[in-house]
ZAMARGU-4260 file (C-alpha; in steps of 0.2 Angstrom, whole numbers, plus 5000, padded with zeros to 4 digits):
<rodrens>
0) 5117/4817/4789 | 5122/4832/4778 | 5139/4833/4771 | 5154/4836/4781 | 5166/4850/4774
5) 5183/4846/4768 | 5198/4854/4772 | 5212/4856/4758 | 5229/4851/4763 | 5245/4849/4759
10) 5238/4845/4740 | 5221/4835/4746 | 5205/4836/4752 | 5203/4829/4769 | 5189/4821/4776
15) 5189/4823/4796 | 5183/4806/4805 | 5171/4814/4816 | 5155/4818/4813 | 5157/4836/4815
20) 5148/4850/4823 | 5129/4856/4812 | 5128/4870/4802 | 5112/4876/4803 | 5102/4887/4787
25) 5100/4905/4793 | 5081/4904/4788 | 5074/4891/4796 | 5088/4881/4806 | 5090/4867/4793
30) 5105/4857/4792 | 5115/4861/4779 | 5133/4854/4783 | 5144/4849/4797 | 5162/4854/4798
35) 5176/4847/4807 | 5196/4849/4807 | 5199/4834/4818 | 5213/4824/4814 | 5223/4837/4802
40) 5240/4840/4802 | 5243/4860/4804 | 5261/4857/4805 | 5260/4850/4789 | 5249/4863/4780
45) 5262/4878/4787 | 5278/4868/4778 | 5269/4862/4763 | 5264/4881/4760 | 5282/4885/4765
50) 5290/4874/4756 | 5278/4870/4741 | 5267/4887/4738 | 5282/4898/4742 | 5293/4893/4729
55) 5280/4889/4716 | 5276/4908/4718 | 5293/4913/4719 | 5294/4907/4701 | 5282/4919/4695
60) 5282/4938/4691 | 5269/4949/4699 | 5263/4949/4681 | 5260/4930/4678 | 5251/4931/4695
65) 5241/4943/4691 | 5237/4935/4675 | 5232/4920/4685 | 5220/4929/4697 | 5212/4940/4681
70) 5209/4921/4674 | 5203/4914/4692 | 5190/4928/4694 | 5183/4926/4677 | 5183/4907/4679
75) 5172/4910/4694 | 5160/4923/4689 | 5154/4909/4675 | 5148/4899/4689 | 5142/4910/4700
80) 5124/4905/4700 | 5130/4890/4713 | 5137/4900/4724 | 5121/4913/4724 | 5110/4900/4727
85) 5118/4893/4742 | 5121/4909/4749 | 5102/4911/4754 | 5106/4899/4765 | 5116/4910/4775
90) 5101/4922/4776 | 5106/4933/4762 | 5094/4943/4750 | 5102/4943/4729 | 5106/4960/4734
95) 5117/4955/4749 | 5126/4939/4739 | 5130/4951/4723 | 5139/4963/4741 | 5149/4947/4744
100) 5151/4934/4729 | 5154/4950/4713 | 5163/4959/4728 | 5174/4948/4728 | 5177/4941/4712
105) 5178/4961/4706 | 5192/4960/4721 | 5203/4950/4711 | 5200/4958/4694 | 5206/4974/4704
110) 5219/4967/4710 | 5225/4960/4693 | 5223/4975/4686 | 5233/4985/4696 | 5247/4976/4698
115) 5249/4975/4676 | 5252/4994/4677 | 5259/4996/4692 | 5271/4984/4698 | 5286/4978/4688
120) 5289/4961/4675 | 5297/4956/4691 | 5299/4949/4708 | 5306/4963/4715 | 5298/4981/4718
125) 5311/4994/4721 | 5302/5007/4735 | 5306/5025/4730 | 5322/5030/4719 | 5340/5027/4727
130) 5348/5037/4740 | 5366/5044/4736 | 5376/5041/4753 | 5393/5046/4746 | 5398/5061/4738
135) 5406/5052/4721 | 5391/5043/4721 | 5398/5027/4722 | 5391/5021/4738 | 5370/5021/4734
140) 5355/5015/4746 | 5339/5008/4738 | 5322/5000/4747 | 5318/4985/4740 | 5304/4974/4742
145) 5303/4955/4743 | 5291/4941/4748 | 5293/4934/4764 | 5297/4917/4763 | 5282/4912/4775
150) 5264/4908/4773 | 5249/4923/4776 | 5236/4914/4788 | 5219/4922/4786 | 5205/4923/4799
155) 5186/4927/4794 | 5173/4932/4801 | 5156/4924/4795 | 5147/4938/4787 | 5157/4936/4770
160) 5160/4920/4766 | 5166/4925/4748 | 5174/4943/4750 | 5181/4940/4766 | 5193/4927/4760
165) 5196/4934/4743 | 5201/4950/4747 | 5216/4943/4759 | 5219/4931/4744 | 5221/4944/4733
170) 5237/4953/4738 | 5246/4941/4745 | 5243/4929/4732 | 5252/4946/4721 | 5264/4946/4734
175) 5270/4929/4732 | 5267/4924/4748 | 5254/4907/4751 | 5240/4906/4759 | 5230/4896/4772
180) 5211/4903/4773 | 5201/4898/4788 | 5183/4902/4787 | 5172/4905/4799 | 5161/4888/4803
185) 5143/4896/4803 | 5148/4902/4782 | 5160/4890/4778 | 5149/4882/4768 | 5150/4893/4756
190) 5168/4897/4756 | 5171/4877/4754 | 5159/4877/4740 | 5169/4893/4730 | 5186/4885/4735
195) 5181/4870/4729 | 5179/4877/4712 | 5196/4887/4715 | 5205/4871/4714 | 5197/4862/4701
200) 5202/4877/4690 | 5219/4872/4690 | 5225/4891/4688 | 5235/4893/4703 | 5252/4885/4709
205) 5250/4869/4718 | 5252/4875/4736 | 5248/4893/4735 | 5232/4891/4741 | 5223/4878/4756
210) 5210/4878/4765 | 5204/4875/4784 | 5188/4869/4788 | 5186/4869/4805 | 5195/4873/4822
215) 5210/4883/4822 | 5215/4878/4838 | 5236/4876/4838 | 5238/4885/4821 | 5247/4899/4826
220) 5260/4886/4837 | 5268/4882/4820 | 5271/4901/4814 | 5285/4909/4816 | 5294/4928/4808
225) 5292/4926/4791 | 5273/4922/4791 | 5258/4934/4794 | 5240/4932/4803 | 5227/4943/4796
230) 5212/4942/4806 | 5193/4949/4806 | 5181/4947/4819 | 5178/4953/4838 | 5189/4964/4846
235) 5191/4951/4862 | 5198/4938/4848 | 5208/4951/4841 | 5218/4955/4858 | 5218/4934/4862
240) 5227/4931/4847 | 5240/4946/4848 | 5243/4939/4864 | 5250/4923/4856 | 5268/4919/4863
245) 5274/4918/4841 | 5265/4935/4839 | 5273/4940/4853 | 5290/4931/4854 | 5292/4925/4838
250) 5287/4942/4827 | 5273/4934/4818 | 5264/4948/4809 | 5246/4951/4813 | 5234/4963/4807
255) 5216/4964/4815 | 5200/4971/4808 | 5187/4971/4822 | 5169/4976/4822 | 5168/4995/4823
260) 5154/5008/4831 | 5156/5017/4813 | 5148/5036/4811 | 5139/5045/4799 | 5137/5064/4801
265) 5124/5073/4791 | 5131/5089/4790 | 5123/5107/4798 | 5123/5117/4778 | 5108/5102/4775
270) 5091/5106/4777 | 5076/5093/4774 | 5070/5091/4758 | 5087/5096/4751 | 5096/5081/4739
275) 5109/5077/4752 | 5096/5075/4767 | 5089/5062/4754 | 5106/5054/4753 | 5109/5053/4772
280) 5094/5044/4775 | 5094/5035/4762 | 5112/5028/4763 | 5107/5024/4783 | 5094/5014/4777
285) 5105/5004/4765 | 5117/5000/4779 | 5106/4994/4791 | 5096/4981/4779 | 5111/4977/4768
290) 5119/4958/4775 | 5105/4962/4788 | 5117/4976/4795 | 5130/4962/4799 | 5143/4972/4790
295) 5159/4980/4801 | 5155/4994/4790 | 5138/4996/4794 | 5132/5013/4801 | 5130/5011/4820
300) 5128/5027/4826 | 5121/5044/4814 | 5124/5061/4819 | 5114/5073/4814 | 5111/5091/4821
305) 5098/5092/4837 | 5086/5100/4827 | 5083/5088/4812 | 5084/5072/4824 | 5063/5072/4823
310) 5062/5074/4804 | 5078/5062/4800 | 5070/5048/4812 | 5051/5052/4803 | 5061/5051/4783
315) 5070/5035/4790 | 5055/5025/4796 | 5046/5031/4779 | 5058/5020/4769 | 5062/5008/4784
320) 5042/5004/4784 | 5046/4999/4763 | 5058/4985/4770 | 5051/4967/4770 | 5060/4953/4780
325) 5059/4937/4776 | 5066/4923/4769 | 5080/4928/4756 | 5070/4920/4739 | 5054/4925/4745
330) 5042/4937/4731 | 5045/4953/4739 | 5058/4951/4753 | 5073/4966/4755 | 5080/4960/4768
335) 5085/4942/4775 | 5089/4934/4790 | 5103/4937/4802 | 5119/4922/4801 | 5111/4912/4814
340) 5100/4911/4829 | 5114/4912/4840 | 5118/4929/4833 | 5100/4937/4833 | 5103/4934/4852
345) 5118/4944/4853 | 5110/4956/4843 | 5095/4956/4856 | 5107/4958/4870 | 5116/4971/4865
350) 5101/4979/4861 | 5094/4975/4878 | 5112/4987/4883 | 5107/4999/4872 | 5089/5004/4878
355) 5096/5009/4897 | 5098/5024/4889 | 5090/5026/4873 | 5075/5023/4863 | 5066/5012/4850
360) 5058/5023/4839 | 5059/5012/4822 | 5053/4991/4823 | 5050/4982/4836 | 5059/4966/4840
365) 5046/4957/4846 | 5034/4960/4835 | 5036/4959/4817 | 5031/4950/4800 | 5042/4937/4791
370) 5039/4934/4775 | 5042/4915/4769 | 5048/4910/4785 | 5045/4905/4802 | 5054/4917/4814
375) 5053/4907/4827 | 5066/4895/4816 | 5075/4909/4808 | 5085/4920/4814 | 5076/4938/4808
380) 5074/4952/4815 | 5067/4969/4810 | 5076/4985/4807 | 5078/4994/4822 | 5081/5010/4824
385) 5084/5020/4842 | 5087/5039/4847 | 5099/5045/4860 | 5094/5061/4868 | 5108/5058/4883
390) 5124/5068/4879 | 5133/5060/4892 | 5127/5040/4889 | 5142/5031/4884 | 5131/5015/4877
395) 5130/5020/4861 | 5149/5023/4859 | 5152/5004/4867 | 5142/4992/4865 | 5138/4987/4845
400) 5122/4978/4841 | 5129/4968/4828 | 5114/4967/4814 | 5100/4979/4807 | 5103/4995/4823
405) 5109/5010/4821 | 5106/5022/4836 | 5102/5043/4831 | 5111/5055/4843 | 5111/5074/4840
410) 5126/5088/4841 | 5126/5104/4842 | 5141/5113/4833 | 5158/5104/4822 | 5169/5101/4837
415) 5155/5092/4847 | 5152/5079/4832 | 5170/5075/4832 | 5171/5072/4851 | 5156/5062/4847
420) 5164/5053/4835 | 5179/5049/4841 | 5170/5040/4859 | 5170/5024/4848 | 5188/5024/4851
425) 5194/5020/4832 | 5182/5016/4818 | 5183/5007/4800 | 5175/5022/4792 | 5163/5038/4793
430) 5155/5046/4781 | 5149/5065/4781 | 5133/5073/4770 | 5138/5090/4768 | 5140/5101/4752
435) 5150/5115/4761 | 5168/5111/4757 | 5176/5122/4772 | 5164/5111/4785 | 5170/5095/4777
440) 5188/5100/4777 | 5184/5102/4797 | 5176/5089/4799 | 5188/5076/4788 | 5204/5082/4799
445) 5194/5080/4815 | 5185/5062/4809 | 5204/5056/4801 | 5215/5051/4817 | 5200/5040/4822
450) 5195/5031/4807 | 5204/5022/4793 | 5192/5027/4777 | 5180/5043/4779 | 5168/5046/4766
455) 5161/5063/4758 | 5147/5061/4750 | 5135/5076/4741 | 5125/5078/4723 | 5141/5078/4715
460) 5147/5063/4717 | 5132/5049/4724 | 5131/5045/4707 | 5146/5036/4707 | 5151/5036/4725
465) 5151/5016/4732 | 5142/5020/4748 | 5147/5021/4767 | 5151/5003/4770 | 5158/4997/4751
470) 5177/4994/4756 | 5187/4997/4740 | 5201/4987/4735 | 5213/5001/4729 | 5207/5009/4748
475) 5215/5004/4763 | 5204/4995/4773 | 5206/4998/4794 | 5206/5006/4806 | 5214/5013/4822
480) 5211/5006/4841 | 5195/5000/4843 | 5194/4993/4825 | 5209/4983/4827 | 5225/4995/4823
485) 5227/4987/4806 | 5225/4987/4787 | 5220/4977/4774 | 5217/4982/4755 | 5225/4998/4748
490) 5229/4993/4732 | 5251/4991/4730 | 5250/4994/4750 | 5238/4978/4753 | 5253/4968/4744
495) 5268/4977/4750 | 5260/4971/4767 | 5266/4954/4765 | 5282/4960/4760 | 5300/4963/4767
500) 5305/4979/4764 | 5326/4979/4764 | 5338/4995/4763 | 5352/4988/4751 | 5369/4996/4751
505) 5379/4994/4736 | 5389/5001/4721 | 5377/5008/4705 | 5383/4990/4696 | 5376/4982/4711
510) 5359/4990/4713 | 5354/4989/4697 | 5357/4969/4695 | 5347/4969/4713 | 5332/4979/4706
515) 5334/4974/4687 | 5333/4994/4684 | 5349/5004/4676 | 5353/5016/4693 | 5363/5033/4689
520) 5383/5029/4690 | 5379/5012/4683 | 5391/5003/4669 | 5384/5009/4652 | 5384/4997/4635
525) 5388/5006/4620 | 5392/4993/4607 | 5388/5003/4592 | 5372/4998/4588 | 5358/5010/4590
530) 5346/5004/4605 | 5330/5008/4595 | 5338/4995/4584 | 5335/4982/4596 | 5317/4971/4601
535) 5316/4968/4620 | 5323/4953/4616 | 5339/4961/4611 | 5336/4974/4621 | 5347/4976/4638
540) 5348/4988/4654 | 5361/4999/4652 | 5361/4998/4633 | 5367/5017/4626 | 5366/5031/4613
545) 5376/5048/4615 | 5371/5061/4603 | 5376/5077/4599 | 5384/5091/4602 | 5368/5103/4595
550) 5372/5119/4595 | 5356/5131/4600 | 5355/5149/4594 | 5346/5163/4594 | 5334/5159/4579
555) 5331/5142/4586 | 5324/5149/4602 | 5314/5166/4592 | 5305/5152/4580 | 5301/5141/4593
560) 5295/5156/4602 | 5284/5161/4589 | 5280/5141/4580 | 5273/5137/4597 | 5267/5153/4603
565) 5277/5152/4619 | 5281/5171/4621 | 5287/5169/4641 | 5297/5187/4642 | 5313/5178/4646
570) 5313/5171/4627 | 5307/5184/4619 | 5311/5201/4629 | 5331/5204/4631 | 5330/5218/4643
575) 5317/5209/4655 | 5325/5192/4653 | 5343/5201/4658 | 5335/5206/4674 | 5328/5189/4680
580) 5338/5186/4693 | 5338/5164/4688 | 5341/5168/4669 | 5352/5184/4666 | 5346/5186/4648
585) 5338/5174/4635 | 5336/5158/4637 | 5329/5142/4628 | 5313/5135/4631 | 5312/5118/4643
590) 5302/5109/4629 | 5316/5116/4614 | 5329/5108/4623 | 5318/5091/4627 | 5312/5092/4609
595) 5331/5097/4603 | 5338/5081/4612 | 5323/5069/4605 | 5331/5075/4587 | 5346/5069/4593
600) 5344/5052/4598 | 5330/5047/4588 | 5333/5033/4576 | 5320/5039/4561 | 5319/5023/4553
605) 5305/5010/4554 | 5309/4997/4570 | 5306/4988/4585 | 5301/5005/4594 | 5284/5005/4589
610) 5279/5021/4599 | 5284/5036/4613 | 5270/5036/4625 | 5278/5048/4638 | 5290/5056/4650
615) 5293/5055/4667 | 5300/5065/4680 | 5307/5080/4668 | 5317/5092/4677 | 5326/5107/4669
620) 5342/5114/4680 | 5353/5123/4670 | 5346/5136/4659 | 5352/5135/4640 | 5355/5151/4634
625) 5360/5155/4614 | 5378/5146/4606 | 5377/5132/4621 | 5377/5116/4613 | 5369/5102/4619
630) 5373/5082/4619 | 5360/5069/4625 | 5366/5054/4634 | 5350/5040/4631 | 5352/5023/4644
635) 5338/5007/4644 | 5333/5011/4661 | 5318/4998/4663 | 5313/4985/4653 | 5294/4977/4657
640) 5287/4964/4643 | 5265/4964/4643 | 5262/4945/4644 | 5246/4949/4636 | 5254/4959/4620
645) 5267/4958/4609 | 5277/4972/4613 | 5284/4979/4630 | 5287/4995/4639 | 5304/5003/4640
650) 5308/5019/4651 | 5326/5026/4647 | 5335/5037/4658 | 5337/5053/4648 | 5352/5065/4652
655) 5355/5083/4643 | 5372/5093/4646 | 5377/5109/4640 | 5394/5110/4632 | 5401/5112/4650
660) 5394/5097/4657 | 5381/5104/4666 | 5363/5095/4666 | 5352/5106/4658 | 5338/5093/4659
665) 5334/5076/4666 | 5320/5066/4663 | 5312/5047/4659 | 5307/5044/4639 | 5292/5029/4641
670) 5293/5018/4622 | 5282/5003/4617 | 5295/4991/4609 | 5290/4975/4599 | 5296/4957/4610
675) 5305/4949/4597 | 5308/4933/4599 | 5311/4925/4617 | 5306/4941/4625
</rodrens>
């Protein structure tokens, strides 16, 4: 008997005492594990994520996470060979396990990396800047985020065993929130095999991470409003779930990402022969053989103008004739076999739903070559593409041959593609081929209420563009009704999704202990010693210099004029200047009195502040006109150590008022200030 697949719980692998259910190889039916969950507590996995995971997290700022995921992705990719060479067993080429193992190992980095520069040295992510709510501004309103003291249950489908998991793992592990992953059993091999390695590594918290090798059955019994269920897979499983009394009752989050009848639309500016008629039969091609076309973004339906349906279907079995199915590590082979028997006869079903009112016109199911296999063992099948002359058939808008089909159907102007399109009842994503920038914008608007990603893809950019079905992880990945109503991915907004988003109302003092950010009103520290003085560890929010009054006159602003050559009338010409309705006469330059105020809070000496690397949100709203004179008023706003250098980054609220206390500007001054010690 092969092996039987562990679960990990509650800190241990678990063995079940059954002999579980077979897991056959793709390619020829082979054993090559069983899996069971029999016997295992899920009551006990939920609270030891709770009560474990959570707090173990909650101990660490979205940086040291994300330092721990840059560190687990990089500790994976050394191994990877293991992983590639079991992946063949699920029917997948090289090509197909670089989509799924890299994709998902390049998920983490991406996730890693965006977090550094994007969210705070923190645990806390303020949403948007505060809301004044009464007119002294005592009274503020901020959005904050926090993690939700729950667990974040994923559901996978069993096309990628690696990316599926790792790109839910991702943000919520930046989240702070712990995980439960559940495979799909035909995969989970595979999944086992990589999570394994995850917890040897040692990288992450104790508890953040376990993992369920078998039956779900019950799971969701045990969850209750502050954990989440993110689930990929059929449509029917998607509504059977939402249906649960603790999604229903209880609040439990759920996101759903179902199998989709995706479009591609080659546009009517394209002519044969052209570059992007190349590109749209190409990038078909791709997404019908990648995984086998078991991708929920695989093209299932591409529309193309009535009158090129001939030459597309004749350019698309040219390349489709190139493909050679076979076994996966076979000389030769571009395409593998499909997950498993059982799913080459869903395939062959929906097909068989399919064909009452369209056409093979690319492969033939029956009869076909493998390479390096036995079809009659394997679960292969050939490419198979189909035409749709029916306008009113609604088969190809329903039903979705999930593996190497994709169905041509013709359109005659913009607005018919769209209706087209949007008979699949909500996609993951379409793509366009089109070079005509006032087609696509139709197009885009039309496509974008029923898809969550749509691609645009010409010359210009299919160097670098990813492809039709390459889910990006600073992209939201989702889509509306049919594809499951939800979203996964999306950079900040994939880990803000496992977040509890709170309006606070406080004082300034308040707020800016809450977010750990100095907020406008807030108690200011002026204790006589210059805050460029000061490391990070000396360093705190709130910490002040005033400089200044600085008178400005009339030769400041006519050498500035004329240092710079910024000759703008209304600092140069009196008369034109005087009628300028906003000015009345001359006035200062915006950048003379932002260069004016550096000069006054700028301590020269050598320091800790080691460099200025930018300003934020400058705004000038009182004009400076000659004789005003100007004082600065310079607070430590935010305060963000690099765990990976010896400095940090501090943004300080800057403040510039004219001798009668108007603001003449506002704006945030970015430094990189050395740690010190303890920092």
């Amino acid at each position: 008997m092969s092996k039987l697949l562990e679960s990990y719980a509650a800190g241990r692998w678990y063995t079940a005492p059954d002999e579980g259910t077979p897991l056959l190889s793709a390619v020829d039916s082979s054993e090559v594990a069983r899996i069971s969950a029999t016997g295992l507590d899920l009551s006990e996995m939920v609270t030891y994520a709770r009560e474990v995971g959570g707090p173990a997290l909650a101990k660490l700022t979205f940086h040291e996470r994300a330092a721990a995921l840059k560190a687990l992705a990089l500790t994976l990719m050394a191994g990877k060979d293991e992983f590639y060479a079991l992946s063949t067993s699920t029917g997948a080429t090289k090509r197909d396990s670089g989509v799924d193992i890299d994709g998902g190992f390049g998920t983490l980095l991406s996730y890693a990396s965006k977090a550094r520069r994007e969210l705070p040295n923190d645990t806390v992510y303020l949403d948007g800047a505060f809301e004044q709510l009464g007119k002294k501004g005592t009274f503020l309103g901020q959005h904050v985020y926090t993690s939700r003291r729950g667990v974040a249950v994923q559901i996978n489908a069993f096309n990628f065993p690696v990316w599926g998991f790792l790109e839910k793992l991702a943000p919520a592990f930046i989240a702070g929130v712990p995980s439960i992953v559940k495979p799909a059993s035909q995969s989970a091999y595979l999944t086992e095999l990589v999570f394994r390695r995850i917890i040897e590594s040692g990288l992450l918290p104790e508890g953040s991470v376990q993992l369920l090798s078998g039956s779900a059955r019950g799971l969701l019994d045990h969850l209750g409003g502050q954990d989440s269920v993110a689930f990929t897979g059929s449509a029917d499983t998607a509504a059977t779930l939402r249906a649960h009394p603790n999604v229903v009752g209880e609040g439990v989050h759920f996101n759903a990402e179902a199998d989709s009848l995706n479009a591609s639309i080659l546009g009517s500016d394209v002519e044969p022969g052209s570059e992007e008629f190349d590109l749209y039969v190409k990038q078909l091609v791709t997404e019908m053989t990648v995984k086998a076309g078991q991708k929920c973004t695989a093209i299932r339906r591409a529309f193309v103008p009535t009158a090129l349906m001939d030459d597309v279907i004749a350019a698309a079995e040219a390349r489709l004739s190139r493909v050679v199915v076979g076994a996966p590590d076979a000389e030769g082979v571009t395409m593998g076999a499909l997950a498993s028997l059982e799913q080459r006869d869903e395939v062959l079903k929906s097909l068989r739903g399919l064909t009452k009112t369209a056409q093979i016109v690319v492969g033939d199911p029956e009869n076909f070559e493998v390479v390096g296999a036995d079809k009659a063992t394997g679960a292969f099948l050939p490419p198979i593409l189909l035409r749709s002359d029916d306008k009113d058939a609604t088969e190809p808008h329903d039903i979705e041959a999930f593996g190497p089909v994709s169905t041509v159907i013709g359109y005659e102007s913009t607005d018919e593609v769209i209706e087209l399109a949007a008979r699949g009842k909500g996609s993951l994503v379409a793509s366009l081929v089109t070079c005509d920038s006032a087609l696509a914008r139709d197009i885009v608007l039309g496509l974008a209420p029923f898809h969550g990603r749509v691609l645009v893809l010409n010359r210009d950019d299919a160097k670098e563009s990813t492809g039709h079905g390459s889910p990006l992880p600073v992209l939201v990945h989702g889509g509306p009704g049919r594809a499951g109503g939800g979203e996964e991915l999306g950079g900040i907004r994939g880990i803000l999704h496992h977040m509890q988003r709170t309006a606070v109302q406080a004082t300034p003092d308040i707020l800016t202990a809450v977010g750990n950010k100095w907020v406008t009103g807030s108690q200011r520290n002026d204790d006589g010693i210059h805050p460029f003085r000061k490391n990070l560890a000396q360093l705190r929010i709130g910490d002040t210099i005033v400089g200044g009054p600085r008178q400005v006159t009339l030769a400041d602003i006519d050498h500035f004029a004329e240092f710079t050559g910024d000759t703008f009338y209304a600092h140069t010409d009196p008369e034109a200047a005087a009628a300028n309705p906003l000015f009345g006469g001359i006035v200062a330059h915006g950048y003379l009195v932002v260069s004016l105020a550096a000069g006054l809070f700028v301590e020269p000496n050598p320091g800790p502040v080691l460099a200025n690397f930018g300003v934020d949100n400058l705004r000038f709203l009182t004009p400076v006109k000659a004789d005003d004179s100007l004082t600065v008023t310079l607070t430590a706003k935010l305060i963000t150590p690099r765990s990976s250098a010896d400095y940090g980054e501090v943004r300080w609220d800057a403040v510039v008022v004219n001798q009668d206390g108007d603001p003449a500007a506002t704006y945030d001054v970015l430094t990189l200030v050395a740690k010190g010690e303890n920092a």
